[in-house]
C-alpha positions as CSV (number, residue, x, y, z in Angstrom):
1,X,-207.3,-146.2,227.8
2,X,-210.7,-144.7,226.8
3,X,-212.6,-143.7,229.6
4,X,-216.8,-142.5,229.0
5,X,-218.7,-140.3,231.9
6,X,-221.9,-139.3,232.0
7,X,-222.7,-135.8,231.9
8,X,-226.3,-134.2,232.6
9,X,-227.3,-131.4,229.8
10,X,-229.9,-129.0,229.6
11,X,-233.2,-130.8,230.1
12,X,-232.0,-133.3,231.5
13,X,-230.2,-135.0,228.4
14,X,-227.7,-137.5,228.9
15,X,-224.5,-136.8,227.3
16,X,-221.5,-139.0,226.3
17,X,-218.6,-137.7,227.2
18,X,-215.0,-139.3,226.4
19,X,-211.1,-139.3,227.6
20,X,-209.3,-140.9,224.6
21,X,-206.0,-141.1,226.6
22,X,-204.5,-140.6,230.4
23,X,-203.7,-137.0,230.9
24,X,-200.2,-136.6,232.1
25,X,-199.3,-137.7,235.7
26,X,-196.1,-135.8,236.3
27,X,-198.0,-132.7,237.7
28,X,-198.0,-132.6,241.5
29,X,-195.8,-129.2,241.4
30,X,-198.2,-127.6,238.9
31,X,-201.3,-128.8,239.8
32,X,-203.6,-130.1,237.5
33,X,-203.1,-130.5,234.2
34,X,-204.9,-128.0,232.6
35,X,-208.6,-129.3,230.6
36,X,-209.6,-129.1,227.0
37,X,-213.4,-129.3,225.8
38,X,-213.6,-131.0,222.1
39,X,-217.0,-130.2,220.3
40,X,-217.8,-131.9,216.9
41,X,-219.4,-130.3,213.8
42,X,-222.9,-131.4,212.5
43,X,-223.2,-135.2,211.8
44,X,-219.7,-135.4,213.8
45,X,-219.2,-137.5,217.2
46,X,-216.3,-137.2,220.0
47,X,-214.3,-140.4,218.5
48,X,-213.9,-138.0,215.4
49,X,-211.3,-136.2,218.3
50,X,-209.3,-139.5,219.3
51,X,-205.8,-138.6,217.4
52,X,-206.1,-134.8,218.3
53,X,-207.3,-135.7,221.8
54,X,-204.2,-138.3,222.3
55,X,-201.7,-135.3,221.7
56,X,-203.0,-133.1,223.9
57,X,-203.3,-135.4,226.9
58,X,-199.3,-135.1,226.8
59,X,-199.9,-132.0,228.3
60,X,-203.8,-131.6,228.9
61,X,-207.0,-133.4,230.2
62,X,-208.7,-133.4,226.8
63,X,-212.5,-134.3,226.8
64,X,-214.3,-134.9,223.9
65,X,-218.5,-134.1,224.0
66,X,-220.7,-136.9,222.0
67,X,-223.1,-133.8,221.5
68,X,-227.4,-133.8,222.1
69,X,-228.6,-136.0,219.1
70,X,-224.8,-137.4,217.9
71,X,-222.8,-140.3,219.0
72,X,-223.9,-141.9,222.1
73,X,-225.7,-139.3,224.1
74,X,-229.0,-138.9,224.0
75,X,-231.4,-138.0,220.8
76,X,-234.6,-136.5,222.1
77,X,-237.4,-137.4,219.2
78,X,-238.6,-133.6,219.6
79,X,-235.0,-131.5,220.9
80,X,-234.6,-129.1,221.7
81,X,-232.1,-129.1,218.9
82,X,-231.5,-125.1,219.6
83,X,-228.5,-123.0,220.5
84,X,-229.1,-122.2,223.7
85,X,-229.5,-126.1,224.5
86,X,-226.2,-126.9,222.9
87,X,-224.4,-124.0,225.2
88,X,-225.9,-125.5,228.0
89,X,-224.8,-128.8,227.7
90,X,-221.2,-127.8,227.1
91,X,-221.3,-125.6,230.2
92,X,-222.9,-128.5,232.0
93,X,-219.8,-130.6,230.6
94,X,-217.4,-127.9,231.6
95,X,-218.9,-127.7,235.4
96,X,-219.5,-131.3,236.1
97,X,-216.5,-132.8,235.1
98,X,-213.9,-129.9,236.5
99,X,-212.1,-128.7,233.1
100,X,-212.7,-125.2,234.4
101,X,-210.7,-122.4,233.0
102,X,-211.0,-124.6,229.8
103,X,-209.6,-124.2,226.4
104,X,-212.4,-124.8,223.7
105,X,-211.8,-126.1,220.4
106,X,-214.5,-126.6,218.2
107,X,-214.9,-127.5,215.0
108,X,-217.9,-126.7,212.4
109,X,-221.5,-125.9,214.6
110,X,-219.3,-127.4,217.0
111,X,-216.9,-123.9,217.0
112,X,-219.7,-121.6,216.8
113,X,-220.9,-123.5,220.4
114,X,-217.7,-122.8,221.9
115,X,-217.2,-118.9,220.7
116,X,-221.1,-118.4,222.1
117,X,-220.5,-120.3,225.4
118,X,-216.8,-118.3,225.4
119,X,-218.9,-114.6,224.9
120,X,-221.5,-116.4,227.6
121,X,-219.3,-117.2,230.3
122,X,-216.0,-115.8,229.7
123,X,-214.9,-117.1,233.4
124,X,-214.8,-120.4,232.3
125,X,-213.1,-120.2,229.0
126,X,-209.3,-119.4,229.0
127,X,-208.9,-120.0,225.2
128,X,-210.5,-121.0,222.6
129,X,-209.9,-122.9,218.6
130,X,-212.8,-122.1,216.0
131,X,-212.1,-124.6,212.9
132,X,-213.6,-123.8,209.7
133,X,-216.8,-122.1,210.7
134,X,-218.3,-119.4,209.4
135,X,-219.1,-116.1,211.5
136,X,-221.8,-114.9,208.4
137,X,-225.2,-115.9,207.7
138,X,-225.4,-119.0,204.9
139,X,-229.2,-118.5,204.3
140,X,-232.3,-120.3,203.1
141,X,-230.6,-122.1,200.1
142,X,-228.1,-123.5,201.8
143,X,-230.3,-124.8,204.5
144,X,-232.5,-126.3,200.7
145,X,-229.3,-127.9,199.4
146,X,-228.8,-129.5,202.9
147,X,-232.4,-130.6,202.6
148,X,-231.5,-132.0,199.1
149,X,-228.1,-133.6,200.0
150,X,-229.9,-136.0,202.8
151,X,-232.6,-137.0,200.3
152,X,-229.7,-137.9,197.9
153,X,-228.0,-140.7,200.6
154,X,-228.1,-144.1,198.8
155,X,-229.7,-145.3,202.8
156,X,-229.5,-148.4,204.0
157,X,-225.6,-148.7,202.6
158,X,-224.8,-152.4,202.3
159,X,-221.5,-152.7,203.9
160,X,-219.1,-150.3,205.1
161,X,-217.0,-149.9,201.9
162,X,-220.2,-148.9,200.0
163,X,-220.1,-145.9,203.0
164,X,-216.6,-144.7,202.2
165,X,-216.8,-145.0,198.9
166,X,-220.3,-142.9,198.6
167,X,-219.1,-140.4,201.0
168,X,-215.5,-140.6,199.5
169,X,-216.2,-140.6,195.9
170,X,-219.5,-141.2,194.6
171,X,-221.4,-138.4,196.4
172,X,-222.5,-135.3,194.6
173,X,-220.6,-132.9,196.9
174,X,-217.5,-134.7,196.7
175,X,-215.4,-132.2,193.9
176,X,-212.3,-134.5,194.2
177,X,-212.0,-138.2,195.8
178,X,-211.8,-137.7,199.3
179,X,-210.9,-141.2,201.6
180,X,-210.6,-139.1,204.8
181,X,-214.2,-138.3,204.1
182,X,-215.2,-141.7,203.3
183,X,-213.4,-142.6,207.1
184,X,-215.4,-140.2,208.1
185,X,-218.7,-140.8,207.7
186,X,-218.3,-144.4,208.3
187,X,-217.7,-143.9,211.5
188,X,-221.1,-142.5,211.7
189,X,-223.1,-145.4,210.4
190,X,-224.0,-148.2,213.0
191,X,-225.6,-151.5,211.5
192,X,-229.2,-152.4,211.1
193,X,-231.1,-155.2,210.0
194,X,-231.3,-154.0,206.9
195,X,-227.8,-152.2,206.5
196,X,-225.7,-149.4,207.6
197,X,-227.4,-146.3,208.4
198,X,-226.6,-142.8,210.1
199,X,-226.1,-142.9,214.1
200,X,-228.1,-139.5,213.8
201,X,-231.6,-138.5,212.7
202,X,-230.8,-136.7,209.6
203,X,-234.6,-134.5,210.5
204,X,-232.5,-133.8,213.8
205,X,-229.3,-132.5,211.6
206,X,-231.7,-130.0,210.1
207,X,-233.4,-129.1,212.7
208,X,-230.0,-128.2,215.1
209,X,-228.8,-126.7,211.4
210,X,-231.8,-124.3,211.4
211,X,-231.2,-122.4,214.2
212,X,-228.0,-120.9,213.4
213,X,-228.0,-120.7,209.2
214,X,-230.1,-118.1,209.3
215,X,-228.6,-115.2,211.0
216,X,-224.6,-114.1,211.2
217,X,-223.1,-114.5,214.4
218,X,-220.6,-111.5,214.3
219,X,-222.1,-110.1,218.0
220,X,-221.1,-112.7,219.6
221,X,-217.8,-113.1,218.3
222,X,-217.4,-109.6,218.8
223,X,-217.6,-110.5,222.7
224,X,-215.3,-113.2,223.0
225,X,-212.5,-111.9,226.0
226,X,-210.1,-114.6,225.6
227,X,-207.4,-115.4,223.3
228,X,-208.9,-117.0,219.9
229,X,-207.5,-119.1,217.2
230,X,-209.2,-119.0,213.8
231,X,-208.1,-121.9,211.6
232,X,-209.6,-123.1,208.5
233,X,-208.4,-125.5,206.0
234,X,-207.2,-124.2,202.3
235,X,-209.8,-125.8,200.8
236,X,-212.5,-125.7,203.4
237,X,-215.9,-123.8,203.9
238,X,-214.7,-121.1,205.0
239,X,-212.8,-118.3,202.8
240,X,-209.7,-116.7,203.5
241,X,-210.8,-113.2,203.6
242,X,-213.9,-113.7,205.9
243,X,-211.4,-115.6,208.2
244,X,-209.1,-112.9,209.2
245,X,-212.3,-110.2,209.3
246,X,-213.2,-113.0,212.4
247,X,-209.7,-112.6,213.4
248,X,-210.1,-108.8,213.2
249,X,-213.3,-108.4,215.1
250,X,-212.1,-111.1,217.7
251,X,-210.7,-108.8,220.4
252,X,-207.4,-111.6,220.8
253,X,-207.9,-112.9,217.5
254,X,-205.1,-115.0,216.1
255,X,-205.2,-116.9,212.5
256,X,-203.5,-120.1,211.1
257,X,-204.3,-122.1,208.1
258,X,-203.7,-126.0,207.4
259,X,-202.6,-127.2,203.3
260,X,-204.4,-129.8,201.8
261,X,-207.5,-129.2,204.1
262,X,-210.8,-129.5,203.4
263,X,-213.9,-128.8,206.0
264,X,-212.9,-131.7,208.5
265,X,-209.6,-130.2,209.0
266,X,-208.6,-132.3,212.2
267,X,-209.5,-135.2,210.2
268,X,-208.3,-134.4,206.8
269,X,-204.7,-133.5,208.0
270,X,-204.1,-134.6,211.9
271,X,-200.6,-133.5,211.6
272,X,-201.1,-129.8,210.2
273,X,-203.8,-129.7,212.4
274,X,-201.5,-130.1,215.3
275,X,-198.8,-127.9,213.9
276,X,-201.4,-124.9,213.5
277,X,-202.6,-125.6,216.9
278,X,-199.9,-126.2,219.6
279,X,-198.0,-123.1,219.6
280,X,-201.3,-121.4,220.1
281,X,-202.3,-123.8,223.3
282,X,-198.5,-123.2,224.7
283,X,-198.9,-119.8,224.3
284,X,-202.4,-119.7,226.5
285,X,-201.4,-122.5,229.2
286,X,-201.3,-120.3,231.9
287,X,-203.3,-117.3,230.5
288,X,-205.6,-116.1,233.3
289,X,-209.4,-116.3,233.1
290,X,-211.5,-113.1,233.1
291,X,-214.1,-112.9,236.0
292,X,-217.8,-112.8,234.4
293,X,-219.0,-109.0,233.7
């Protein structure tokens, strides 16, 4: 059963928040079950998190976060589209719907939220999953090839299968067919009169992009208390080596890596994705929470 609440983000901004499954009932003895915050990467939305959110409610309450400009929460024309307003709205999430000491798992822009709200407010964060995002600064020319890459979109797409098989095989960044891909972005596009076209403002993607391609975010990881998982996929954006330096500057930094992985590691391989993760959430059930400095 999928369940949507309303949460109220900085500014104001209605998000869309989602339970894709019942969390378990069996917990009178233990009290409740313990709650999981799911942020999406750039261009991402929560239903991206169904499968991965499914398996955790065996032993979770796992919410995904539609996040400010993505899915169906709100898309302010002007933002802000900054990092302190994507913070706020997953603390806001965190506070008004109870999942307090929550695990974060992030994935993308969506990891480097939950690491920044986890060094923010380290008494609401017992653990936390960064998938496949980079700590270092990716600079000016990868925010122009961005740039470039949205011109390139063959927009309005036709029909659906022309959006998986652009995004899956036709596109210019695509190194190898990729129909996980293709599923992906396709559930991103929402019909128009005059075709299929992105649920997102692609000026809004660079905008929210902006404000953190620019500068490293090492500090901040540097400050994160609780116990943190760093997984990237083999053949995902980020490398090996800078990986495990996140892992070694993370003061409970622990690494795991998912075969035949690209960026959208959750998506690309559901399975591995579960296999890296689960021990870890076992493992920090019942870890306590640090008090705020």
């Amino acid at each position: 059963m999928v369940r949507r609440s309303d949460v109220t983000g900085s500014d104001g901004v209605r998000l869309a928040a989602w339970e894709f499954a019942d969390p378990p009932k069996n917990r009178r003895e233990t009290g409740p079950a313990p709650g999981v915050l799911l942020l999406h990467g750039l261009m991402g939305r929560a239903a991206h998190w169904a499968p991965t959110a499914r398996w955790l409610a065996e032993q979770h309450r796992a919410v995904a976060l539609d996040q400010r400009g993505h899915g169906r929460s709100d898309k302010p024309a002007e933002g802000p589209f900054t990092r302190e307003a994507y913070v706020a709205d997953a603390e806001a999430a965190i506070e008004q719907l109870g999942l307090a000491p929550v695990t974060l798992v992030g994935h993308s822009m969506g990891a480097l939220t939950a690491w920044q709200l986890a060094a923010h407010r380290p008494d609401l964060v017992r653990a936390l999953v960064i998938c496949d995002m980079r700590a270092s600064a990716l600079g000016a020319a990868s925010q122009r090839e961005w740039e470039d890459w949205f011109k390139s979109w063959p927009v309005p797409f036709a029909t659906l299968a022309d959006v998986r098989k652009w995004f899956g095989e036709d596109d210019p960044w695509v190194e190898r067919p990729s129909p996980a891909r293709g599923e992906f972005f396709a559930e991103v596009m929402a019909e128009r009169a005059d075709g299929w076209r992105p649920v997102f403002s692609r000026r809004q993607m660079l905008r929210a992009r902006e404000t953190w391609v620019y500068e490293a975010h090492w500090e901040e990881l540097a400050q994160v208390r609780c116990p943190a998982l760093v997984v990237r996929g083999l053949d995902g954006e980020l490398g090996r080596a800078e990986a495990q330096e996140m892992v070694r500057v993370l003061p409970r930094g622990q690494y795991a890596e998912v075969a035949d992985a690209g960026h959208l590691v959750h998506h690309d391989q559901p399975e591995g994705f579960r296999a890296a993760v689960e021990p870890f959430l076992r493992e920090t059930a019942e870890h306590p929470v640090p008090s705020s400095p």
